[in-house]
N, C-alpha and C positions, 0 to 999 in steps of 0.2 A: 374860890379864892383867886384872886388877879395876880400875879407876877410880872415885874417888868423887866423885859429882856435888853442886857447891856452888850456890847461887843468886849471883848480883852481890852482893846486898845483904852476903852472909855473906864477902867479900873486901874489899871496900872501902864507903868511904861517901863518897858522890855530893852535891856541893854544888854550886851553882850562882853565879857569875862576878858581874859587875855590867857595866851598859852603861857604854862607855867612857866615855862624855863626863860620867859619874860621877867618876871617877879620873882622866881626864889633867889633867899638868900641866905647864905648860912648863918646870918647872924638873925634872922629873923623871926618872930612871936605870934605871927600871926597866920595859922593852919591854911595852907591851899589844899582843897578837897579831891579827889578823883575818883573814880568809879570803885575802888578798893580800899579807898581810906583817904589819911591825911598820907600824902603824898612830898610836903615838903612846907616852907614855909618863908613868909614874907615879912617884909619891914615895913609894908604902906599897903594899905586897904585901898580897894580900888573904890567903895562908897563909901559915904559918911553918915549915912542914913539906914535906918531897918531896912532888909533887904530879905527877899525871898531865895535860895538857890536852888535854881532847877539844871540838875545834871543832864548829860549826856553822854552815852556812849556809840563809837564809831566804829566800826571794825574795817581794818584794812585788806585786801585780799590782793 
């Protein structure tokens, strides 16, 4: 069986989030995620489109 091999970039495109405390708002409906939950929440979706979220975590030292 053949398989054709695609790179990331030629499947989707990869954009990058905003730190929260950019977007919350206390009056807002729409869940920001963080490594331990919903963390807060917003009034305006940064996509308008299906979206995949792929988390991260950083640790500070």
């Amino acid at each position: 069986m053949n398989f054709k091999t695609y790179s990331l970039k030629e499947l989707a495109t990869i954009k990058y989030g905003k730190n929260q405390k950019q977007v919350q708002d206390e009056e807002g409906t729409i869940p920001i995620y963080g490594t331990g939950g919903v963390m807060g929440y917003a009034t305006k979706s940064l996509y308008d489109s299906p979206s995949v979220l792929i988390g991260r975590k950083v640790s500070v030292k």
